[in-house]
MARSE-683865 format. One record per residue (C-alpha): residue number from 1; residue in three letters; y, z, x. Coordinates in Angstrom, 2 decimals. Layout:
N
+-----+------+---------+---------+---------+
!  nr ! rest !       v !       w !       u !
+-----+------+---------+---------+---------+
! NUM !  ALA !       Y !       Z !       X !
...
+-----+------+---------+---------+---------+
***
This chain:
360
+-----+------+---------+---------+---------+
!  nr ! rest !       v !       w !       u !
+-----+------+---------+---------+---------+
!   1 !  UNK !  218.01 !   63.14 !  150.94 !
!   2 !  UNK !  216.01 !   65.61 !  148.96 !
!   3 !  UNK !  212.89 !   63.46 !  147.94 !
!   4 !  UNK !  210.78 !   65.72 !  145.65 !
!   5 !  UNK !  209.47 !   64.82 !  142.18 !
!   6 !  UNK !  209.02 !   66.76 !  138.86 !
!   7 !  UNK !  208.83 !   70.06 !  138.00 !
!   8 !  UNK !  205.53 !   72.38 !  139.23 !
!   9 !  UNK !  203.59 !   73.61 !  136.71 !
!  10 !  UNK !  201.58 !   75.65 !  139.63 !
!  11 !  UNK !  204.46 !   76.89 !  140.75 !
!  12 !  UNK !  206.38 !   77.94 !  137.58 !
!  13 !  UNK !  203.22 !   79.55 !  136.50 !
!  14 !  UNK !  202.96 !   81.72 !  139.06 !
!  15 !  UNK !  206.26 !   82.80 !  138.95 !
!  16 !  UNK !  206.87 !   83.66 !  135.62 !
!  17 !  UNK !  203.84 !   84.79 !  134.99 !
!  18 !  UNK !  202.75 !   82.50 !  131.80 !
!  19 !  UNK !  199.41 !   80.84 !  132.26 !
!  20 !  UNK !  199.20 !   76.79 !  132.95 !
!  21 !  UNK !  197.85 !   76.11 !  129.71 !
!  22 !  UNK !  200.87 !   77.76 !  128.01 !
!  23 !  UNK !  203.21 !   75.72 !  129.91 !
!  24 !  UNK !  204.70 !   72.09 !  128.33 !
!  25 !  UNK !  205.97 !   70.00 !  131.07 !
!  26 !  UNK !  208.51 !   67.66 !  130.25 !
!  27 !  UNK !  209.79 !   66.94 !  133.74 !
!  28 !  UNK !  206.22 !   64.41 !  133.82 !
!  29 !  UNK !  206.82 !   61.34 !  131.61 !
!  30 !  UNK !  203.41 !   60.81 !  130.62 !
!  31 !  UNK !  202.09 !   58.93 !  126.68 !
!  32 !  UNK !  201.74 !   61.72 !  124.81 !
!  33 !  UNK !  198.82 !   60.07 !  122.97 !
!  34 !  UNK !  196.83 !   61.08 !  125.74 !
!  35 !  UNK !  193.62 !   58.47 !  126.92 !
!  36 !  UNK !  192.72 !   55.17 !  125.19 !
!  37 !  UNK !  189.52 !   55.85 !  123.16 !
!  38 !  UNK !  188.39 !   52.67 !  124.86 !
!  39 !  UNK !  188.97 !   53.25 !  128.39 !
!  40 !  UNK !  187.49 !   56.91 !  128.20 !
!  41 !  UNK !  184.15 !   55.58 !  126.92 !
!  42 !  UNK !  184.21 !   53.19 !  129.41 !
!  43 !  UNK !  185.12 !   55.83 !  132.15 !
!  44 !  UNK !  182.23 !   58.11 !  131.22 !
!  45 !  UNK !  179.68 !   55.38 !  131.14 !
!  46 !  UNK !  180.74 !   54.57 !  134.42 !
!  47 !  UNK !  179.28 !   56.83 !  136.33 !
!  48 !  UNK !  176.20 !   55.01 !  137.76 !
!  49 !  UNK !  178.62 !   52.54 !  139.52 !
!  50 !  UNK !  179.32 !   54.95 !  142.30 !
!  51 !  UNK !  176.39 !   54.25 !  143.63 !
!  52 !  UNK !  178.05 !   50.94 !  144.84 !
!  53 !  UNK !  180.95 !   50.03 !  146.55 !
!  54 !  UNK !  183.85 !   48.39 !  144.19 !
!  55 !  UNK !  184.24 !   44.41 !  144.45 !
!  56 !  UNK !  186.47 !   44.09 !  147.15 !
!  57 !  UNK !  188.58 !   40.99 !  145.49 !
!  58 !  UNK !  189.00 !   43.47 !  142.19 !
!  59 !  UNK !  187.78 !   39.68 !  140.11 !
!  60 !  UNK !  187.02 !   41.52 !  137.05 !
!  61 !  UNK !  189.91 !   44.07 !  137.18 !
!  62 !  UNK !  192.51 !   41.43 !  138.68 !
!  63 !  UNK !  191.60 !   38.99 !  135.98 !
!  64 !  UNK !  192.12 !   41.29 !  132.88 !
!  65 !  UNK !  195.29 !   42.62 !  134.23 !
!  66 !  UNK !  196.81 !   39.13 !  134.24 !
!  67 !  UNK !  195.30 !   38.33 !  130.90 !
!  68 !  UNK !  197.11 !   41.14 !  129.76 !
!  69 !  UNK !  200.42 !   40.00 !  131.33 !
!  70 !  UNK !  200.08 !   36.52 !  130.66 !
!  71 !  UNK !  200.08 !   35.43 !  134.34 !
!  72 !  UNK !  197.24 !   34.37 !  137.16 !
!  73 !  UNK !  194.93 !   36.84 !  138.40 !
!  74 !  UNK !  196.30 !   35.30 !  142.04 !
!  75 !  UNK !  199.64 !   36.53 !  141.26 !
!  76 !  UNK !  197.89 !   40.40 !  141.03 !
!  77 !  UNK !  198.06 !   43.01 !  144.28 !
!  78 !  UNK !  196.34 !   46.38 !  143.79 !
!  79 !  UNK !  197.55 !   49.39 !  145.12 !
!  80 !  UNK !  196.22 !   53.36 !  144.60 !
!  81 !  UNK !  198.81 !   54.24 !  142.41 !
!  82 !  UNK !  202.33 !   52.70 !  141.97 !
!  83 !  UNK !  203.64 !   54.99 !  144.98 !
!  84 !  UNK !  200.98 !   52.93 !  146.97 !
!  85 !  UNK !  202.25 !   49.49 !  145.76 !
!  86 !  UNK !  205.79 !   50.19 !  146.38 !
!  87 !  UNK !  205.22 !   51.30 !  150.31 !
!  88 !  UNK !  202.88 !   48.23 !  151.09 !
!  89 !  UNK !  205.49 !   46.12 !  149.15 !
!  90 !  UNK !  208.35 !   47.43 !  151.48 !
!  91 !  UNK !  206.96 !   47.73 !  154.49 !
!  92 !  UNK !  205.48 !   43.83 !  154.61 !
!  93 !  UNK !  208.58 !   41.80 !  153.33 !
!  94 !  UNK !  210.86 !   42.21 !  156.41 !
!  95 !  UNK !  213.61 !   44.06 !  154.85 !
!  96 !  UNK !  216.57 !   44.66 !  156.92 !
!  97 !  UNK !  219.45 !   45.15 !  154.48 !
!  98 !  UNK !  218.37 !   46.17 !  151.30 !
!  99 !  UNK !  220.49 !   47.13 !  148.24 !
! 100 !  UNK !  219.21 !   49.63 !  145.31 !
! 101 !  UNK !  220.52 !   49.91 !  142.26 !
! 102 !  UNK !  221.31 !   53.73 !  141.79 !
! 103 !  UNK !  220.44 !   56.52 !  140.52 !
! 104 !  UNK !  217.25 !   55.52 !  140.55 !
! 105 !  UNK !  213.42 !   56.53 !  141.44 !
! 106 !  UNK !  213.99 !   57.98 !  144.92 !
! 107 !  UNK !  210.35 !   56.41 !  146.10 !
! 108 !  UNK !  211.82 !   53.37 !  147.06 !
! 109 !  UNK !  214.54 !   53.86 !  149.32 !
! 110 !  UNK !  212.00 !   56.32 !  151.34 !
! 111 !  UNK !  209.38 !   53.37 !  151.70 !
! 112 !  UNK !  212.22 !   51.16 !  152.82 !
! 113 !  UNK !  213.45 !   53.63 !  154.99 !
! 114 !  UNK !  209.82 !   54.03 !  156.24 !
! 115 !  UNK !  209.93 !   50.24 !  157.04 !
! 116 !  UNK !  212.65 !   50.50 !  159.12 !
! 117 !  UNK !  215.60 !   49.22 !  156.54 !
! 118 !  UNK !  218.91 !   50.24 !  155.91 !
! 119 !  UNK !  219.52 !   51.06 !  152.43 !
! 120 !  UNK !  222.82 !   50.66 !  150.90 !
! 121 !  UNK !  223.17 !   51.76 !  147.23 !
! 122 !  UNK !  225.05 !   50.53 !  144.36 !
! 123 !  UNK !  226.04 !   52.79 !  142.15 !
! 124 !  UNK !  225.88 !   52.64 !  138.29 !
! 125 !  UNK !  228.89 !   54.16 !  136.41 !
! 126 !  UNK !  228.63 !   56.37 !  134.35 !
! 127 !  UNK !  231.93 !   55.56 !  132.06 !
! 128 !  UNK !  229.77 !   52.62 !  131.01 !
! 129 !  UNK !  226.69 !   54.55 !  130.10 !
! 130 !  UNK !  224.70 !   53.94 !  133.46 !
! 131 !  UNK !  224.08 !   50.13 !  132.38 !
! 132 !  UNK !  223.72 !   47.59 !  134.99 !
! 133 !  UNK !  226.81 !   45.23 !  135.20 !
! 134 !  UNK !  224.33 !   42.04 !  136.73 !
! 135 !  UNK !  227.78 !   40.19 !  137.50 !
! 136 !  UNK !  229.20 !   42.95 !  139.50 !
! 137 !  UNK !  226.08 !   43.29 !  141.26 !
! 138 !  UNK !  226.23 !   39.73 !  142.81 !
! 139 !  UNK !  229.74 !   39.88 !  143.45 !
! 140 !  UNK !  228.92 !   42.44 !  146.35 !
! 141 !  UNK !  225.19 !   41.21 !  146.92 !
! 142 !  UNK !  225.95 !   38.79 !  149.91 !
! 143 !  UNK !  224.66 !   39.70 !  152.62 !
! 144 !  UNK !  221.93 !   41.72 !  152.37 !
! 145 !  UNK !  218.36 !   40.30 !  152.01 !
! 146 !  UNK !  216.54 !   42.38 !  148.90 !
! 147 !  UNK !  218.06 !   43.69 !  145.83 !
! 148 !  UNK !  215.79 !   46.84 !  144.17 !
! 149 !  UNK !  216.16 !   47.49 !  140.78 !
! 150 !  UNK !  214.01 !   49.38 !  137.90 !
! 151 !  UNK !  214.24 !   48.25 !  134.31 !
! 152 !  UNK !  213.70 !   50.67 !  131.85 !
! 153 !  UNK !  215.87 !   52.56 !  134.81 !
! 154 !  UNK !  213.87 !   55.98 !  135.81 !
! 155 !  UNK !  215.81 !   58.79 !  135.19 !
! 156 !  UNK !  218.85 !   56.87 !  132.73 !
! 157 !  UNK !  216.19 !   54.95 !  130.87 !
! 158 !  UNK !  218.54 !   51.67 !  130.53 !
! 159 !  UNK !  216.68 !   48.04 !  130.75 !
! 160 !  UNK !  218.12 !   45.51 !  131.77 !
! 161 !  UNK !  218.35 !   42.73 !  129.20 !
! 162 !  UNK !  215.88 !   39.61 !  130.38 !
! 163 !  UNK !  218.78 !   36.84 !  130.54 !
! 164 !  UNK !  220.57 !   39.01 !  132.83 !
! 165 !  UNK !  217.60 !   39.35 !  135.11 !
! 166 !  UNK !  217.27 !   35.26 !  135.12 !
! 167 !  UNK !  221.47 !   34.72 !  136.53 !
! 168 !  UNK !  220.20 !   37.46 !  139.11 !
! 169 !  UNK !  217.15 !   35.60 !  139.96 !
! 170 !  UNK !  218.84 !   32.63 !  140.24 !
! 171 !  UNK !  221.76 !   34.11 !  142.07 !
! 172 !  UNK !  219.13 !   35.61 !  144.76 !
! 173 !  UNK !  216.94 !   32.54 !  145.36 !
! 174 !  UNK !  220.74 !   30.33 !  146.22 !
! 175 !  UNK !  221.11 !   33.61 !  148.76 !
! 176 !  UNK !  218.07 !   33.69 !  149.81 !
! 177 !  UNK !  217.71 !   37.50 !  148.36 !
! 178 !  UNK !  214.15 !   38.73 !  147.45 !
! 179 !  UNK !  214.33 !   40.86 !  144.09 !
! 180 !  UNK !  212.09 !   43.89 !  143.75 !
! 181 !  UNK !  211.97 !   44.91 !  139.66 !
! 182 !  UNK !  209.69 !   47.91 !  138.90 !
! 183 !  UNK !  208.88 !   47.47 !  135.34 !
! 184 !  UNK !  206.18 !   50.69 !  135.23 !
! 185 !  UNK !  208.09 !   51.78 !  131.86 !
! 186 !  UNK !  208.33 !   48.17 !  130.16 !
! 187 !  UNK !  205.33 !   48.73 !  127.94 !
! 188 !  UNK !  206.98 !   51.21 !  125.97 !
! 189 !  UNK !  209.54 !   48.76 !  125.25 !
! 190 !  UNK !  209.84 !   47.48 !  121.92 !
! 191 !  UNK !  208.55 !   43.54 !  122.15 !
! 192 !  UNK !  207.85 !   44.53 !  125.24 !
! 193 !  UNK !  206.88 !   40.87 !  126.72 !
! 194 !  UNK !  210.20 !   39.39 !  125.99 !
! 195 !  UNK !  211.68 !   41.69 !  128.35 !
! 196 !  UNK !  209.88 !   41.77 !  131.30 !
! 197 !  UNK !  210.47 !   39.08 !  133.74 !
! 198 !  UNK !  206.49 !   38.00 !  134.81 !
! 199 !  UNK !  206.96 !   34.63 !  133.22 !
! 200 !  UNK !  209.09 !   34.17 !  135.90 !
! 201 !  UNK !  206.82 !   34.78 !  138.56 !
! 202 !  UNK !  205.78 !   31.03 !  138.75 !
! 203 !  UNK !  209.29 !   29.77 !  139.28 !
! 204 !  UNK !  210.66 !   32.17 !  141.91 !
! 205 !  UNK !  208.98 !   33.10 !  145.16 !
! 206 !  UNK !  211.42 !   35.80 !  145.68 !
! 207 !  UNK !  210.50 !   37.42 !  142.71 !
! 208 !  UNK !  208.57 !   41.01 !  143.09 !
! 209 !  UNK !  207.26 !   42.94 !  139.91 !
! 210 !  UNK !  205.99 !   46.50 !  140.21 !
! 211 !  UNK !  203.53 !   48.26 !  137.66 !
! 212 !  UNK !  201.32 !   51.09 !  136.64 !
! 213 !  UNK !  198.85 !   52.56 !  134.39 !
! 214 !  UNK !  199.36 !   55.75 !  135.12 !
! 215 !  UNK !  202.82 !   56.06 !  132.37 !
! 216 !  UNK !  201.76 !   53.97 !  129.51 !
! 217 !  UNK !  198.43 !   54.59 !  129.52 !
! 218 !  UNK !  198.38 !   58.33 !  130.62 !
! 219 !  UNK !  196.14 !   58.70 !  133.82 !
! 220 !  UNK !  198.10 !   59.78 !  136.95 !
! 221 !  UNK !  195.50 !   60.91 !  138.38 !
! 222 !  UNK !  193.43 !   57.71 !  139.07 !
! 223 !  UNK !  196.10 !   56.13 !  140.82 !
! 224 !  UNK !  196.38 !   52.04 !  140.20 !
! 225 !  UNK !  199.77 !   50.36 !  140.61 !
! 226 !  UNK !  200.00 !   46.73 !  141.46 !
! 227 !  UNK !  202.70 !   44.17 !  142.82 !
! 228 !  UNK !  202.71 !   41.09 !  140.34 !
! 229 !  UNK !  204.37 !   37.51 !  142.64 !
! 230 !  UNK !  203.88 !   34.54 !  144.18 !
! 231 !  UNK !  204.99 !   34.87 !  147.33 !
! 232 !  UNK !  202.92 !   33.20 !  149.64 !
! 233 !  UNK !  204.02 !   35.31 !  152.56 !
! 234 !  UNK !  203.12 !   38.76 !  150.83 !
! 235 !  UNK !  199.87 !   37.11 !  149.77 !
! 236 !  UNK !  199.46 !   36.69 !  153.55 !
! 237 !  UNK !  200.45 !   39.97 !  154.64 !
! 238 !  UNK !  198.25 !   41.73 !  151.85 !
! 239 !  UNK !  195.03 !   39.68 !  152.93 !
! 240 !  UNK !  195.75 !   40.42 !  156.03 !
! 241 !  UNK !  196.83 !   44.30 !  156.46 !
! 242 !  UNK !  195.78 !   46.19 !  153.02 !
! 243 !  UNK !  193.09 !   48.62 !  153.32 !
! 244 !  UNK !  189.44 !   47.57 !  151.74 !
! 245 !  UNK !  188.61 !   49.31 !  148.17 !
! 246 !  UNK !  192.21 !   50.49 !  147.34 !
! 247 !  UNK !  190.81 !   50.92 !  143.80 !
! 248 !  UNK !  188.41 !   53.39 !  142.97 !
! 249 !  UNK !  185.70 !   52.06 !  140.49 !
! 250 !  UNK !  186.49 !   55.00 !  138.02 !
! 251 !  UNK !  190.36 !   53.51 !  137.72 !
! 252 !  UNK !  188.92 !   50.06 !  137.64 !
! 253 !  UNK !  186.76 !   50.59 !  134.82 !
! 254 !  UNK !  189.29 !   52.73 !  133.01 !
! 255 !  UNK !  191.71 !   49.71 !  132.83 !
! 256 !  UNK !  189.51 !   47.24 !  132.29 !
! 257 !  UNK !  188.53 !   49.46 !  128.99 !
! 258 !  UNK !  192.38 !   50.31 !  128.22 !
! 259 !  UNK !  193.82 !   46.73 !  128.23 !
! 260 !  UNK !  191.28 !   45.96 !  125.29 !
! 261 !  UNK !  192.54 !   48.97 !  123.16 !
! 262 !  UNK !  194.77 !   47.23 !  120.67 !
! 263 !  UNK !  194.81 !   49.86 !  118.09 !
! 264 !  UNK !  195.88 !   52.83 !  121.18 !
! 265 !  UNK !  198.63 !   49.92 !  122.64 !
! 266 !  UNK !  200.03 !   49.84 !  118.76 !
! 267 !  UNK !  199.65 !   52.99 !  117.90 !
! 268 !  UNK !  201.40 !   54.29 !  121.27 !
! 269 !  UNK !  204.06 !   51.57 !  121.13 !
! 270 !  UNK !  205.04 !   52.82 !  117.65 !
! 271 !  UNK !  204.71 !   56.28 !  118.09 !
! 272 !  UNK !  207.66 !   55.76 !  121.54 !
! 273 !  UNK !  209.93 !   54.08 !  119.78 !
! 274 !  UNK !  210.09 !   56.16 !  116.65 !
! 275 !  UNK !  209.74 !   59.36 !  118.29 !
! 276 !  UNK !  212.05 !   58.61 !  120.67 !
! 277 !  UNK !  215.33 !   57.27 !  118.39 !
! 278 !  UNK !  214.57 !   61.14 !  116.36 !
! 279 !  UNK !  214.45 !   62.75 !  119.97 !
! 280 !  UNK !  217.65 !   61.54 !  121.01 !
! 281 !  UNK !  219.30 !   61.68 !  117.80 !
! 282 !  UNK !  218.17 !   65.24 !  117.77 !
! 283 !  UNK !  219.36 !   66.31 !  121.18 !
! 284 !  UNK !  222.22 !   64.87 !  120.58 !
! 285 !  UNK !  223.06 !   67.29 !  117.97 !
! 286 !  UNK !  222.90 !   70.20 !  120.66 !
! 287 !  UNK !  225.89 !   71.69 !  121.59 !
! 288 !  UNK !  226.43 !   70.92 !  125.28 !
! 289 !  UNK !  224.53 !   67.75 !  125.49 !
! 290 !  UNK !  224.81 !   64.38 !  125.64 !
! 291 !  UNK !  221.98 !   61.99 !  125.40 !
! 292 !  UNK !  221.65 !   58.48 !  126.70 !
! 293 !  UNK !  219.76 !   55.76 !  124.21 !
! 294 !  UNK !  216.46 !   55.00 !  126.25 !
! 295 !  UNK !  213.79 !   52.43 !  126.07 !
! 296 !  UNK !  211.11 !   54.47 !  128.49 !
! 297 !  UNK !  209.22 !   57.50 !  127.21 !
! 298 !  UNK !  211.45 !   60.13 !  128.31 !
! 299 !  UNK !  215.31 !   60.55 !  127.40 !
! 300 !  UNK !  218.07 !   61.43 !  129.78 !
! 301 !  UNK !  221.21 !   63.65 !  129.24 !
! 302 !  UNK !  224.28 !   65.46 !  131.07 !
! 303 !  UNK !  224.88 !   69.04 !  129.91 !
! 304 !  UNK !  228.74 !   70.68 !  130.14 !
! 305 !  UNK !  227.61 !   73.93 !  129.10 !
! 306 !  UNK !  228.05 !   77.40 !  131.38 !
! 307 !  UNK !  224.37 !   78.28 !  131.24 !
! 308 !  UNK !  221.00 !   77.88 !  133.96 !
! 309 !  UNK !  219.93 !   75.68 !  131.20 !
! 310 !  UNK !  216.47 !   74.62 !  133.52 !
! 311 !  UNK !  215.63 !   78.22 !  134.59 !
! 312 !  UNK !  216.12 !   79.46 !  130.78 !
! 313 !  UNK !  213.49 !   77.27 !  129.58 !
! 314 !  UNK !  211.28 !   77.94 !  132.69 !
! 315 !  UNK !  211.30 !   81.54 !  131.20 !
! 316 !  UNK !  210.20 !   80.26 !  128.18 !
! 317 !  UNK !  207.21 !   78.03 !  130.22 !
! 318 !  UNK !  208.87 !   74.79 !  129.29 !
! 319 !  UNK !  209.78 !   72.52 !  131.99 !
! 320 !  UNK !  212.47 !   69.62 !  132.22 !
! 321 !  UNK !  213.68 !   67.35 !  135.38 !
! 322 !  UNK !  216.56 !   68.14 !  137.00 !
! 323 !  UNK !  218.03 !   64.81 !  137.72 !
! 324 !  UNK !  220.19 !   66.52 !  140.95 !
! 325 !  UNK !  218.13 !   64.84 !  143.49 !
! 326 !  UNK !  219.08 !   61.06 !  142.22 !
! 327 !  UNK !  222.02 !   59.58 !  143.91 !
! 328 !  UNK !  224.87 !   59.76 !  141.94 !
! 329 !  UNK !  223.88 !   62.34 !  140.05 !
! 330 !  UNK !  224.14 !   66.41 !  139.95 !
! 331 !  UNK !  222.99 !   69.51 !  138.51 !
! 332 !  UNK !  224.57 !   68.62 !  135.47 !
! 333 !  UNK !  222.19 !   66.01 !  134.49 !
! 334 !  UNK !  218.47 !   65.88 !  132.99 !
! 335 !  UNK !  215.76 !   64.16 !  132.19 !
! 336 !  UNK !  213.10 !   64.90 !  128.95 !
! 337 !  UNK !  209.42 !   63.35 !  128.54 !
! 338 !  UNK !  209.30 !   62.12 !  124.95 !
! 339 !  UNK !  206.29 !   64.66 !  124.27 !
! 340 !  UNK !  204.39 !   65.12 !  120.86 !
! 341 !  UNK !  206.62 !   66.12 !  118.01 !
! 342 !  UNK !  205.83 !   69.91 !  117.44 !
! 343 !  UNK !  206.84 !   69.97 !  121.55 !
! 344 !  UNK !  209.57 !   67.92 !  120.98 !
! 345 !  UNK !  211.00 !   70.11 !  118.26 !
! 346 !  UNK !  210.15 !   73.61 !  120.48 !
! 347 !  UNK !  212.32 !   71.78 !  123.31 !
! 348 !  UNK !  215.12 !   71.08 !  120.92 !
! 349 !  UNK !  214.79 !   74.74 !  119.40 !
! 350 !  UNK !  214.80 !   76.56 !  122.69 !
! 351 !  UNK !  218.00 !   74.14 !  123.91 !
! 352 !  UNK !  219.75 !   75.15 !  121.12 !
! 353 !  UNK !  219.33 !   78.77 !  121.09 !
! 354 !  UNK !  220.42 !   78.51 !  125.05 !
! 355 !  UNK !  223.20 !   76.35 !  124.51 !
! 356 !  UNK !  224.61 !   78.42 !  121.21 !
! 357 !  UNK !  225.06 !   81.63 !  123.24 !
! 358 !  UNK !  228.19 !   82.82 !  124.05 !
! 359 !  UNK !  228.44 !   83.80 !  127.96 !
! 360 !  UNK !  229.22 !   87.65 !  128.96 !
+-----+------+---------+---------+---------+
***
């Protein structure tokens, strides 16, 4: 299985010729708001903390993070980066016979692979617009010992509705079935908090929650991810085998600043949702497309159409995700970063004058 990411802006750049500045990638689903005002102020007046090492229990960092979910700091694993979280998370829950929801973020079937499990996936349809059918699910479930599933789904963008996620939980903990859900798009849900499942966390051991940072609040490259449970056995295994200072103090202090930043959560939240209904009302109007509703910050569509439609816009230094590396999915299929509007509407200009020509 082909295991790459995004598109390369390096790459592309070289290639065509057009300088990285001039490029827009949409293949990286990134807030297009750019840094909380809050957290950058604290980030550049934390420079004189290198000087020391970072706490190594993370009090301060583990603390506001569960204020901000609404759960106990003691329910809180750092990781560097949500790539990090996920492969520590696999590799120390004894997975033998995991099932993953597909198509889905390819990350986690190589960390279980890398942990010695056999993956078997179950595939979303696409007749029913790539949503999750939670009864279906359990009615081939038996059997294996950890369901995976990501909700808003990376690339289709489809959440899974709360109550649904509750007659799965329940279903797993009668079968004895751990549940991994990576939420790392839920912030740029609308009400958010009543979808994700971490005021379950308390109730069900088996429960696993995966988040990040580095989408909603736009730093990939400090590198914080987390595991949110209760499992006393993971608790065990992460005292036990994760490396010292996984954190670096600059993503510590960026975070800590961030989570305080009302006015940039607000004004981020509002500007996804809003942007995003135009987006995919817009693309939908394209000849050739046809655009999925999403609830993450990027929007995901299948194109019929006779044309290189990725390598067009390359020549035009715009970038989009080819979705032909997800299970269950082919060259047909796409994914777009909800970007700032004036990008937005040169995407949708440049897809339309591709898919409105008329083939030799």
């Amino acid at each position: 299985m082909d295991f790459t990411h995004g598109g390369n802006v390096y790459k592309v750049s070289r290639e065509k010729n057009i300088p990285i500045e001039k490029i827009i990638d949409f293949s990286a689903n990134i807030n297009p708001l750019g840094l909380s005002e809050a957290g950058n102020e604290r980030l550049k007046a934390a420079w004189s903390g290198v000087l020391n090492y970072p706490d190594p229990e993370y009090v301060a960092l583990r603390g506001e993070l569960a204020n901000f979910h609404g759960c106990h700091k003691d329910n809180i694993y750092l990781g560097n980066g949500g790539i990090d979280a996920i492969f520590f998370l696999m590799g120390n829950l004894g997975i033998k016979n995991a099932m993953v929801v597909v198509p889905t973020f390819v990350e986690y079937e190589r960390a279980l692979l890398a942990a010695g499990s056999t993956v078997m996936p179950y595939y979303l349809k696409e007749e029913t617009g790539f949503q999750l059918d939670v009864s279906a699910l359990m009615h081939v479930a038996k059997g294996h010992d950890c369901i995976v599933l990501c909700s808003p789904n990376n690339p289709t963008g489809q959440l899974v509705p709360k109550s649904d996620i509750e007659r799965l939980l329940t279903y797993c903990s009668d079968e004895t079935i751990k549940l991994i859900v990576d939420e790392a798009f839920m912030d740029f849900v609308d009400y958010d908090e009543q979808q994700s499942c971490v005021d379950y966390i308390a109730s069900y051991n088996n429960l696993f929650i995966l988040r990040s940072i580095t989408k909603f609040f736009a730093v990939p490259g400090l590198r914080l991810g987390y595991v949110i449970t209760s499992n006393a056995g993971f608790a065990q295994a992460y005292k036990q085998k994760k490396e010292p200072w996984c954190v670096n103090h600059f993503a510590q202090e960026y975070t800590i600043g961030a989570l305080h930043d009302e006015t940039y959560i607000q004004e981020s939240k509002k500007y996804m949702i809003e942007e995003r209904r135009w987006f995919y009302t817009q693309l939908n109007m394209v000849k050739h497309i046809n655009a999925y509703k999403s609830y993450g910050n990027y929007v995901f569509f299948s194109y019929d159409g006779d044309k290189q439609l990725k390598e067009a816009l390359e020549d035009k230094g715009i970038l989009i995700r080819s979705c032909n590396n997800y299970r269950g999915l082919d060259g047909r299929y796409f994914r777009v970063a909800v970007k700032k509007h004036w990008e937005n509407e040169l995407l949708l200009k440049e897809m339309s004058r591709i898919c409105n020509e008329t083939s030799d």
